[in-house]
Each structure stands twice: as C-alpha cells, then as structure tokens.
N, C-alpha and C positions, 0 to 999 in steps of 0.2 A: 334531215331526219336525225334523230336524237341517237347513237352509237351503244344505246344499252340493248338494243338487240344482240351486240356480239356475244352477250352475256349469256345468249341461250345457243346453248350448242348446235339446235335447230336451228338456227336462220343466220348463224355468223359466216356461216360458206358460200351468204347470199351477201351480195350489195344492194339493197331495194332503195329507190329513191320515197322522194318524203312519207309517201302514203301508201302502205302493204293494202291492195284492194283485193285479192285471195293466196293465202301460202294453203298448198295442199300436199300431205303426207298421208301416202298411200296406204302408210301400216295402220290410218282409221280409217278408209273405209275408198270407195271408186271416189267419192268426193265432189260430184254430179256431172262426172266427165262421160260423155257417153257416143251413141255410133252415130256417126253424120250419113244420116240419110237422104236421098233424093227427094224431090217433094214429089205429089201423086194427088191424084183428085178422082173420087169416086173407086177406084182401084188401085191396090201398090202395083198393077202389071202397068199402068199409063206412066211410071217412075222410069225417068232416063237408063239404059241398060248399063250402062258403068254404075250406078250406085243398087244395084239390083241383089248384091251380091258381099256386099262387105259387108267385114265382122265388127261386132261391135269389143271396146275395150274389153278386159279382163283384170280381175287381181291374181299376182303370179310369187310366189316364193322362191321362185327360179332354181325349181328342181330340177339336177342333171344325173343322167342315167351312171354316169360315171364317177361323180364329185359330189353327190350326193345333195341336200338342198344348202343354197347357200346365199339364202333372202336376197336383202334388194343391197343400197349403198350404204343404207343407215336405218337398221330397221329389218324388221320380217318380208315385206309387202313390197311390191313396185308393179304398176299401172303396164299393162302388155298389151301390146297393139302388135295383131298375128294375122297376116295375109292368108289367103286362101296356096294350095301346094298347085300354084298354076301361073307360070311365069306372064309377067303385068300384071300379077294381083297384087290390089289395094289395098288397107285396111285404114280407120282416122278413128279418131277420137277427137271429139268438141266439147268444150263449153262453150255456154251460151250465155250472155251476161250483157247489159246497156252501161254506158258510161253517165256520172251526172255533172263533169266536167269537161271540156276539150281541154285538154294538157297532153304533155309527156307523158308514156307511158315506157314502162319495162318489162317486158317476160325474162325470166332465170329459170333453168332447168339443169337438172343431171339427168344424164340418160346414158343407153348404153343399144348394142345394134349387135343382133347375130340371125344368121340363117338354125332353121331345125338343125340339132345336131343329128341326123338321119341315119350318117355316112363315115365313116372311120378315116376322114380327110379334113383338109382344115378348112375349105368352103369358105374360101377368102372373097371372091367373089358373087357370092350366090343373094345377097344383098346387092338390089341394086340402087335404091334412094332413100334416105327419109328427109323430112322435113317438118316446119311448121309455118303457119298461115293465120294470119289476122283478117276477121271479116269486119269491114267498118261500114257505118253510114251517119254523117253528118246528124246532128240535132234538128231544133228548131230550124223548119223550111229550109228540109235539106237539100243539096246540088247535086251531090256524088254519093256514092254504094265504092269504095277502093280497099283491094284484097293484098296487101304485101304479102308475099310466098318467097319463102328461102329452102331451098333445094341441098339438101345433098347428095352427090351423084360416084355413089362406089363405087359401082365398073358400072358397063354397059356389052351385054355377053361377055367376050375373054378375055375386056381390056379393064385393067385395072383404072380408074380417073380420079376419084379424091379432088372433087373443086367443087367450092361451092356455085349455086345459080339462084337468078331471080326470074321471075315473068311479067313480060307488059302488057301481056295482050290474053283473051280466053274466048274459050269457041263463041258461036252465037245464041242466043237465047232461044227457046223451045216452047212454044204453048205446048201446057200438059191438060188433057183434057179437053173438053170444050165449051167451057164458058168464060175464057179469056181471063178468069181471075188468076190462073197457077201457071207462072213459066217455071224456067229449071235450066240451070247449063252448068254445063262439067268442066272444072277448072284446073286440072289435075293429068290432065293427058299429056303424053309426051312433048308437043309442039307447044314452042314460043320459048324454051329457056334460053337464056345467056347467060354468059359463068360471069362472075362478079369479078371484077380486078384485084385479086387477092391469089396469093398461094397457093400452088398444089399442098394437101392438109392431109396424112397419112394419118387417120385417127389409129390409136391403138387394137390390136384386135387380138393378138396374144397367138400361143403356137397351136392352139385345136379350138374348134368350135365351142367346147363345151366352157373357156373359160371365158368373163367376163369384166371388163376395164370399163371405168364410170368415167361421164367427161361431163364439162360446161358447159352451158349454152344462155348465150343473152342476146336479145333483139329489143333495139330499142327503137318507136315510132312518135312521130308527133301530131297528134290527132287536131289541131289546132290552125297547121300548117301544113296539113296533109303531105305528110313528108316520111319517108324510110330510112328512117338514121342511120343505122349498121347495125353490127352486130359483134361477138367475140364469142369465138369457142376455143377454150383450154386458151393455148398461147398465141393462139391468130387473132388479132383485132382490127378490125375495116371500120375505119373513119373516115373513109374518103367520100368524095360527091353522094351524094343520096342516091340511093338506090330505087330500081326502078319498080312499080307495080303496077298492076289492073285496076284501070278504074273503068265506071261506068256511069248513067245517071240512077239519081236517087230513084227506092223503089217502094212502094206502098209499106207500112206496116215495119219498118224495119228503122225507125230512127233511131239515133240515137245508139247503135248495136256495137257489142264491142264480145265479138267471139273470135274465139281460140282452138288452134286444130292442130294437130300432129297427123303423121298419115308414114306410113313403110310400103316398100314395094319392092316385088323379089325379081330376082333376075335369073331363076330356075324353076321348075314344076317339083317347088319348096316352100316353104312356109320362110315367111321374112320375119323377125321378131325387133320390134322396138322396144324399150320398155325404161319408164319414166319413174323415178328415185322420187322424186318431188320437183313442184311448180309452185312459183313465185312470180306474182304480178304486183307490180306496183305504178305509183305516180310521182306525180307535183301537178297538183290544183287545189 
C-alpha cells in the first residue's frame, strides 16, 4: 500500500495492509456497528437466554462526574459498549459485512476498558474481559462457518490475570422455534478458553477509575487459509504457531460473511465499559 496515508493524521497510527475495506471514526456517526442479537423465530422470547439481555452500542463523549467530559482518543465521540450492573454481563457490538476476496485480512483498533466509576476506589478488578471476534464462512460452496475470538481476561473475581486467550470449541447448536429453519448457539460463555503463549500484559489502567489510557489493538487472519495469524497490542506481539478457533460446518445463507464483534464483561454487579476510539479493517486481494 502506497504510504501517503501517513499524511493524514487520521489513519497514520494505523498500519493497514493494501486495501482499507472500512476505517470508522466514531466522532461521525455509530458507523453501522450495532447489538449482536440472538436469532428468534416467531418471537424474541424463543432467542437463546444469554442474548436476551444485551445492550446495544452507544456514542459516548466520556463524561466523568469528576474530570469532567474528556471525548474519545482523537476526537469528541468513541463507540461504548456497557454491560448490564450484574456480574457475567455481556454487552457486543457487530458489524456485519461479506468479503469479495479470500485474502489476508487486518483489524486495528484503539480502545480503552473501565468499570462505572460508582465507588470512590480504584476498581481495578471489577472488569473482568473484553475482546473481539471474527465470524467467517467460506465463499462459493462453502465447507466451514470458523469464529477466531481473542479474549482478554483482567481478573476473574479477586485475582488480578492480564493474559490473553483463544477458543476452539462452542457449545452445541439449538433449534429456535419449530420449523427447523433458525438454530442459534452461544459462543461467548465462560468454557473452552486457553491463554495464548504470550505474556502476562498489564494494560494501563491509571490510579482511579475515572481516568482513561488508549491502547492498540491488531489481529491479523487469513481467510484463504483459514488460519489465525496473531495479533499485537501496544508492545506485546504474538507471532508464534497460529492460533487456535471454532470452526463448524458451513451454514445456510451466510457465505461469504466477514463480521466483526467486540463484547466486555464485568466481574461485579457494575457496569463494565469498553469503548472504541476508531476501527480499521484492511486487506491484500
């Protein structure tokens, strides 16, 4: 790719490979990122009970009761993805998007992770994951439906952890409804991580809740090769063996799919807060 993006201040804190397939800055608009819901048929009550309940994205200027508003990384606006105040709650935000190539692909993101500031403590722990997650499935006469999920795991109740994880495996499929068109399964529950061979990763989190430290994030996949290349955030990079995910077989109506998810989850009966600066996808095809 040609080096004259460094030129725009926007996109020079990104490395995008050949071809920018969506850059989104939150300070125009949600940008068509929205709540990943269960599927359902004839009624949202026949929707699996873990997606019953999540919130959908928001725009946040990231006002604090104490510091007053203090926008996103670069900009007024940043994308907020806010659990419910009930510890194991979820919240995601998806796009949804087809690829017209199998190539390489690259997600870039800044983002940044805090619990509500509630409580007059520093709530180091009260986050307990986020992540992001590729939903794929093959093109033309597809074989496979496979989910790469990278996990970050900040405590788990009182223990502080900071390692990243992957998943190989997801619960079983679900007819929803009763005419065998609509299944549904939940890929996002606590069982099946394993921590990646990489680092304990202390990301920043600063000395009280209500302050705010931006960081990196890249995942790179080869859709071609169905493969989980790595990833790097701030100054940890994992290169090593490919990483492992969920696959399944292909499934109706989904060819070709190339969607994107973030998801937070608290580790108190508090609100977990993610919240996303901008996103950059790119290629080579």
């Amino acid at each position: 790719m040609s080096h004259t993006y460094r030129a725009d201040p926007r996109l020079s804190r990104f490395d995008p490979l050949e071809r920018i397939i969506f850059y989104d800055d939150f300070d125009e608009g949600i940008r068509g990122w929205s709540e990943l819901i269960g599927n359902y048929e004839h009624s949202l009550d026949s929707m699996l009970p873990e997606y019953s309940d999540m919130r959908p994205p928001m725009l946040s200027n990231l006002t604090m009761w104490d510091t007053g508003t203090a926008g996103s990384m670069e900009g007024d606006y940043a994308l907020k993805v806010a659990s419910r105040a009930r510890t194991g709650s979820l919240a995601t935000s998806i796009k949804r998007l087809t690829f017209r190539k199998r190539g390489h692909i690259q997600l870039e993101c800044y983002f940044t992770f805090k619990p509500e500031a509630s409580e007059l403590r520093l709530s180091l722990n009260d986050v307990r994951a986020f992540g992001i997650l590729f939903d794929l499935q093959d093109g033309m006469n597809p074989e496979y439906r496979w989910m790469p999920h990278l996990r970050y795991l900040n405590a788990q109740g009182d223990e502080m952890i900071n390692r990243w994880q992957v998943k190989g495996e997801t619960r079983a499929f679900q007819n929803i409804g009763d005419t065998g068109e609509t299944v549904s399964h939940f890929h996002l529950g606590p069982e099946n991580w394993e921590y990646v061979d990489a680092p304990v990763q202390t990301l920043a989190y600063n000395e009280i809740a209500t302050k705010m430290n931006w960081h990196y994030l890249r995942v790179n996949v080869d859709l071609a090769e169905r493969r989980f290349l790595g990833f790097q955030c701030n100054d940890l990079i994992y290169a090593g063996e490919p990483l492992k995910y969920i696959s399944i077989p292909a499934m109706p109506n989904l060819n070709c799919m190339l969607n994107t998810a973030f998801w937070v989850e608290t580790n108190r009966d508090k609100r977990a807060f993610l919240y996303l600066d901008s996103v950059l996808l790119s290629g080579e095809f």
